[in-house]
N, C-alpha and C positions, 0 to 999 in steps of 0.2 A: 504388575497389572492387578494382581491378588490385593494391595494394598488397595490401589484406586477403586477397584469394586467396592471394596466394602464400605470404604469414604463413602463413595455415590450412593451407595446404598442405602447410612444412615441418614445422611444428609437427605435423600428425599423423604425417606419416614418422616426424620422430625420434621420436614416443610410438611408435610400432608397432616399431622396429629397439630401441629402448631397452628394452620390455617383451619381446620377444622371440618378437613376434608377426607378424612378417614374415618371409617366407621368400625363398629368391633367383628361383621360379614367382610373386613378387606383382606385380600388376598395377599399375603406378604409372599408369594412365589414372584404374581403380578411385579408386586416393588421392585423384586431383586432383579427382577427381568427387564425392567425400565432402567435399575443403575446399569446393566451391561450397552442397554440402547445408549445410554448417556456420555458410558466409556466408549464407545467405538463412534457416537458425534465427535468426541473427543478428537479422536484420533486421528481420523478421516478432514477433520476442519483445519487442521496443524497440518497435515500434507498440502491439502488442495489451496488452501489460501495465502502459506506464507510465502511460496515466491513471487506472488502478486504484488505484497507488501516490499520486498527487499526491492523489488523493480521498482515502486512508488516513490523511492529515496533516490532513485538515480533521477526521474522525470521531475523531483521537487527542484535538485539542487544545482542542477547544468542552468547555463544562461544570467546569472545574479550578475555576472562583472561582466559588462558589455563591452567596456573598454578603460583601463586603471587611470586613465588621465584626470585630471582633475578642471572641474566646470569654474567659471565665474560661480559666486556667490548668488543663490535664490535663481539658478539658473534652473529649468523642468527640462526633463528626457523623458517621451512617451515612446512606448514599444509595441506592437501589436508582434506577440510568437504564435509559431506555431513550433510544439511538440514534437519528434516522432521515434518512439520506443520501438525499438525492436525486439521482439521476444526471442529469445535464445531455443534452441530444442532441446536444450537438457532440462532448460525448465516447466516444459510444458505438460509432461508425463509423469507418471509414477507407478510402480508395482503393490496391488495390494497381494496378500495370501491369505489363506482362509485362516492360519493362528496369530493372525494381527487383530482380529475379532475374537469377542466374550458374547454378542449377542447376532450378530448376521454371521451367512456366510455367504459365499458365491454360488450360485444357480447353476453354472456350468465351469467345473473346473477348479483348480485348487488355486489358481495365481491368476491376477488381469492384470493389463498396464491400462488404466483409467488418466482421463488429462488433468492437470490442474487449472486455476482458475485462467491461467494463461497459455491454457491447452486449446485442444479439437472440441468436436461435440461427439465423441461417440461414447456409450453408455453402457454401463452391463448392469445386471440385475442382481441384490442382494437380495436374500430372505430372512426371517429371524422369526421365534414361535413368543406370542405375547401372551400369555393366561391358554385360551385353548383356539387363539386363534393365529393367521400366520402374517406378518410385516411385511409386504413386500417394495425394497426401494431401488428406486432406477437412481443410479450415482452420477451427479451434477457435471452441465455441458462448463465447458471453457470459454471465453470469448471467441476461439477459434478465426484470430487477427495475428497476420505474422507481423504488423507493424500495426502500431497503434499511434495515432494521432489526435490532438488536441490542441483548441488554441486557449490563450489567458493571454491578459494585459499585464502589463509591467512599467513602473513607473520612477524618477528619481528628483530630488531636489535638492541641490547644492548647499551645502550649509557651510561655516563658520570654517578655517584651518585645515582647507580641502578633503572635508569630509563628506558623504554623501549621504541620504538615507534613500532607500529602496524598499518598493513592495510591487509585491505580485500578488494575483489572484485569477483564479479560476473559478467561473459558474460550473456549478453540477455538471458534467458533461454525462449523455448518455452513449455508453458504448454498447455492443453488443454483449446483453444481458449482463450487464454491471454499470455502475457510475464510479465517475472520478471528480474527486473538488482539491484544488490546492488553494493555498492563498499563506504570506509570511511579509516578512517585515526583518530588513540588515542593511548596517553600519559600510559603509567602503570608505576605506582612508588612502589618499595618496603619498606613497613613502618615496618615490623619487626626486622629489623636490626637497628632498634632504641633499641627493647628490648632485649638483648642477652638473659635472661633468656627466651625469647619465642623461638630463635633461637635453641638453647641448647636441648630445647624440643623438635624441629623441627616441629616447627609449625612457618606456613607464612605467613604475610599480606601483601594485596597491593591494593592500589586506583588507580582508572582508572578514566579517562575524554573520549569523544572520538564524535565523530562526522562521520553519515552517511548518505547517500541520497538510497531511494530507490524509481522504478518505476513499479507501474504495468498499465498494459492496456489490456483490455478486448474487444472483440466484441458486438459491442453497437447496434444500430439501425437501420436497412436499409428501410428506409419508401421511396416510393413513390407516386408522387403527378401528376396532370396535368400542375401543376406550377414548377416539375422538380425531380431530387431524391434531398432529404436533406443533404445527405454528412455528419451522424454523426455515422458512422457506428462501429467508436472505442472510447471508455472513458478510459484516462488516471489518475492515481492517483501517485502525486509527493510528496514525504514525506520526509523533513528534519529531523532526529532528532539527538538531543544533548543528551548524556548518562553523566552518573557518577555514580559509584559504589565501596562498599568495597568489596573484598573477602579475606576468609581465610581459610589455607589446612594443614592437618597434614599426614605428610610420616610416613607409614606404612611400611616398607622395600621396595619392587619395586614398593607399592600403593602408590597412593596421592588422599586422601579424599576431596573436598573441596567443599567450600558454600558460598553464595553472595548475595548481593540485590544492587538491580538496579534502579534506580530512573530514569525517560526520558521523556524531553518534543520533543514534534513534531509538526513538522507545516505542514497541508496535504494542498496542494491544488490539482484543478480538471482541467482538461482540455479534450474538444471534438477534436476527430482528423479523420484520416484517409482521402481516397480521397475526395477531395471538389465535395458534388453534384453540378446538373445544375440549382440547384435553386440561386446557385454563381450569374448569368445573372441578377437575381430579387433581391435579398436578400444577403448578404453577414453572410451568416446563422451563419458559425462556429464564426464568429467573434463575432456576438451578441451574441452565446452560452457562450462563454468562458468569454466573460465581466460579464454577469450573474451568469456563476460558482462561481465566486468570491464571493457569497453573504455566500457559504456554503461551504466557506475555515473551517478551524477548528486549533487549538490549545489544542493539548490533551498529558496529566501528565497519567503516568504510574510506577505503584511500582509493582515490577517484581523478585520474587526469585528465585534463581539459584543453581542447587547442582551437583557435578558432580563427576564423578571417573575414573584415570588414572591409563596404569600401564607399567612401562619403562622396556625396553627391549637396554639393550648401551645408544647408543644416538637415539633410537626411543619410542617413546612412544604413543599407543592410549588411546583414549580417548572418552566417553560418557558425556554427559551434557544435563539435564534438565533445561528448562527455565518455571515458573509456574506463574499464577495471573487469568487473565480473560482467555487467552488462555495457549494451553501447549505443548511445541516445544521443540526436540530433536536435538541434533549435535553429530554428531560422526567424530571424526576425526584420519588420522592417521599423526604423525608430524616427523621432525629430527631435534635434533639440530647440530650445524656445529661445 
């Protein structure tokens, strides 16, 4: 922690001598006391936001293979889903202690258990001493939804050597004090019609590739100061991840049974947003934040099974699908093909 202080520390000197927003009356106690604010945003943004992110990977990547068969050629499959994630209770909470902080501490008590972004709303009060005056910050609510639901479209078109390509997308969805957007783009090849006798059986396989971006962002911190508001009042979490997965289904007269595993790496990073306070004049706050998020990017491997059950009615069909591992998320869709 010794180390990161003094990082933050130089690092806002030189931003404030660089921008020209120090003068030779600045208070270099002030500074030191703004890197410890800055390590314990740190700190505090790495708890509360990344199991939001790890749950983002599960709701991006359940629902791609509807079903492994392979289409006529230039054939369209539209999907109307809906979503629905359920937040686990281990990940909703967290402990903080008063020596996991350099610059607050807790108002009441040496230890809270505070929610994460996919927590409650209940709040407890930090304090911290700024120059000669005192910080006072109430710690950010949770969505406070034991299930979380959203719909996106999804769509396919048949290509060339029973290939398919797919995308999905979500508009901005507003949840309870936070948004979510997905939207990606993958590959589905049909490999059963390499074996006829699986064909014959009428059982399907097929491998998928695919690539998606999700965003969420939450309502972060409204601290005020005499030296200005801070301006980090939303945290963002950007999540790339790369998927590849086999499944396989066997038709049942209008059913189709099917089951899969999913392998996916992601790359999450963080970012502080929202309107820039007027501590902007002194400090050029969010930017030093966001340099610093960077120390707690992450790169996370996820094996992930999937089972699901359809059942055609012409050219429509719905459909149910479990995604299961660390978390466990539902899709239900209804689809047509053209």
């Amino acid at each position: 922690m010794m180390r990161k202080s003094i990082h933050t520390v130089l690092f806002t000197a030189t931003l404030l001598v660089t921008t020209g927003k120090v003068t030779a009356q600045s208070d270099t106690a002030v500074i030191e006391q703004m890197g410890h604010l800055i390590n314990d945003a740190l700190f505090f943004s790495d708890q509360y936001i990344t199991p939001a992110t790890d749950a983002a990977i599960y709701q991006s990547v359940s629902g791609w293979v509807t079903t492994p068969q392979a289409h006529e050629l230039w054939d369209v499959s539209v999907g109307i889903h809906t979503n629905i994630f359920f937040t686990p209770k281990r990940d909703r909470e967290f402990t903080i202690n008063n020596n996991d902080f350099t610059f607050f501490q807790l108002e009441e008590g040496t230890s809270a258990t505070v929610p994460t972004a996919l927590g409650n709303d209940n709040q407890v009060y930090l304090s911290g001493q700024l120059g000669d005056d005192e910080v006072r910050l109430e710690t950010p609510q949770g969505i406070d939804m034991q299930t979380v639901v959203y719909p996106y479209l999804q769509a396919s078109l048949a290509l060339w050597f029973d290939t398919e390509v797919i995308v999905k997308y979500s508009s901005k969805v507003r949840l309870k004090k936070s948004n979510y957007q997905v939207y990606g783009v993958g590959l589905k090849h049909n490999i059963s019609n390499y074996f006829k006798s699986l064909e014959s059986k009428k059982i399907h396989l097929a491998i998928l590739a695919g690539y998606s971006k999700e965003e969420v962002s939450f309502n972060f911190l409204d601290i005020e100061t005499n030296y200005g508001t801070l301006g980090i009042s939303e945290i963002n979490g950007l999540v790339d991840t790369w998927q590849f997965q086999l499944n396989g289904a066997k038709e049942l007269g209008d059913f189709e049974l099917m089951g899969g595993f999913i392998i996916t790496t992601s790359d999450i990073e963080y970012a502080v947003g929202g309107e820039k306070g007027s501590i902007e004049e002194l400090l050029p706050l969010q930017q030093v934040l966001n340099v610093r998020l960077r120390e707690i990017y992450k790169t996370k491997v996820n094996y992930i099974g999937e089972g699901s059950i359809s059942y055609k009615i012409n050219n429509f069909s719905i459909q149910s699908i479990l995604a299961f591992g660390k978390f466990v998320n539902t899709n239900i869709s209804l689809q047509y093909l053209f």
